[in-house]
N, C-alpha and C positions, 0 to 999 in steps of 0.2 A: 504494500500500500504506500502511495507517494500524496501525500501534501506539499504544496505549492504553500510558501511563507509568506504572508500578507499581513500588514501592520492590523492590527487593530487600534492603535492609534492615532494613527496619521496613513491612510490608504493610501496618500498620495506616494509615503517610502515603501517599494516593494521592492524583497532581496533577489537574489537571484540562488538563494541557498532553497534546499528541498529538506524538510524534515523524514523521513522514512522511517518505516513499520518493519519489523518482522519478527516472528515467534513473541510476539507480546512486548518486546524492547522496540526504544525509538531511537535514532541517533538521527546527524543530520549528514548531507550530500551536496556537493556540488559541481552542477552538470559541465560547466566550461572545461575544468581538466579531469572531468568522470572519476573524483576521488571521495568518498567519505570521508568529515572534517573531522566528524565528532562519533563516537562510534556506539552502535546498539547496546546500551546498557543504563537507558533513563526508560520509568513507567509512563510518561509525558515529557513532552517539549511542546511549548507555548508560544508565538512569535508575540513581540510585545516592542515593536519597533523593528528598525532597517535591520539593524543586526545584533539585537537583543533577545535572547531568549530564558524563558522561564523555566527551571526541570524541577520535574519530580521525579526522587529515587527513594527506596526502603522507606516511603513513610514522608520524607523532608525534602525541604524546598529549598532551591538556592538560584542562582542567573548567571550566566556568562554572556559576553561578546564576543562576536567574533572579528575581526582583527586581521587584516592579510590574511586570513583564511587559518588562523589561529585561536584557541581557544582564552580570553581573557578573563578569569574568574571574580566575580561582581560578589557573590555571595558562595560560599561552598554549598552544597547540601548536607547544611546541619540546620536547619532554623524549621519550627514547626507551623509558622504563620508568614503569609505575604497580605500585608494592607499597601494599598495604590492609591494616592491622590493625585490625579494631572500625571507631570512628572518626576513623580517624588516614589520611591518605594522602601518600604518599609519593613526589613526580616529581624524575625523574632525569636526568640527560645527565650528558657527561663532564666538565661541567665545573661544575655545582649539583646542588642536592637543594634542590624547592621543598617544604614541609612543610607540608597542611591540616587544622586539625582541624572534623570536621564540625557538630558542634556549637556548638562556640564561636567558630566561623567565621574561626579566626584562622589568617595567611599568616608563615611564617617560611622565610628565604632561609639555606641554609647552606653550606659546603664539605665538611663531612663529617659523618658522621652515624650512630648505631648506635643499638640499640633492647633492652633486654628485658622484661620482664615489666611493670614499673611507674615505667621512666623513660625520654629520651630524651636520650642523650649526645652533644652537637653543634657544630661549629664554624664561625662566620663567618671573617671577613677580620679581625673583631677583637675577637670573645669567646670565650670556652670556655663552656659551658651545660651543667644536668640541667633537664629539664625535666619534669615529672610529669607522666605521661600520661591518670591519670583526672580534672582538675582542667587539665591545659594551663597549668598557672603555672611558670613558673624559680623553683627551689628553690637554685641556684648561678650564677651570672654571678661569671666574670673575665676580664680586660682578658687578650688573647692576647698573646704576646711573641715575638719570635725563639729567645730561650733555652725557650720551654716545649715540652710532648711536647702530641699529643694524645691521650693516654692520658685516661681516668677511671677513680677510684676513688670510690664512693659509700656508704659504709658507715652510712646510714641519716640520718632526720630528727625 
């Protein structure tokens, strides 16, 4: 079985990668030098941009991109949850929140994490963050402390 990869978020980026089926594994193809990039051993592959993809394996979820025709790893398959806003996605376990924005292709590792409209309020091992969601820049970083909450208040910029 051959699926043809088509954005579901922007139709207008179609790849020229093929995802394929066989014996229940999916891995992806592609046709210009008739090679397999990525090989049969994901239970799903999701197209989710030109050359983003979603997989699920044993249970877990993670993304890669493809790259020259190279696998670039966005999130491993360890995280038990994908939440998507726009361009924004969200992988989770119990014990991180990996944060990608698709666009500006950039990877942030946090401990906690909350979201509304036009920022991202988040915590590592050793900062507090807002980070602006249509631009992806920190608009606040500070050095986390024993004595702090992680509460934000953000009352504009």
């Amino acid at each position: 079985m051959v699926y043809t990869v088509k954005s579901f978020w922007k139709e207008s980026e179609k790849s020229d990668y093929q995802i394929v089926s066989e014996r229940g594994k999916m891995g992806i193809f592609y046709p210009k030098i008739r090679r397999r990039i990525v090989p049969l051993s994901y239970d799903n592959i999701l197209p989710c941009g030109k050359n983003l993809f979603i997989v699920y394996q044993c249970g877990k979820i993670g993304a890669f991109r493809l790259q020259e025709h190279r696998v670039c790893w966005v999130a491993e398959c360890v995280y038990d949850t994908l939440d998507a806003n726009a361009e924004h996605l969200f992988f989770s376990n119990a014990n991180s929140i990996r944060y990608y924005h698709t666009l500006f292709k950039t990877v942030w590792d946090f401990t906690e994490l909350a979201t509304d409209e036009e920022f991202i309020y988040a915590k590592d091992k050793q900062f507090l963050y807002i980070i602006a969601m249509d631009s992806g820049k920190v608009i606040y970083q500070k050095e986390y402390a024993d004595y702090n909450s992680s509460c934000f208040f953000f009352l504009g910029y």
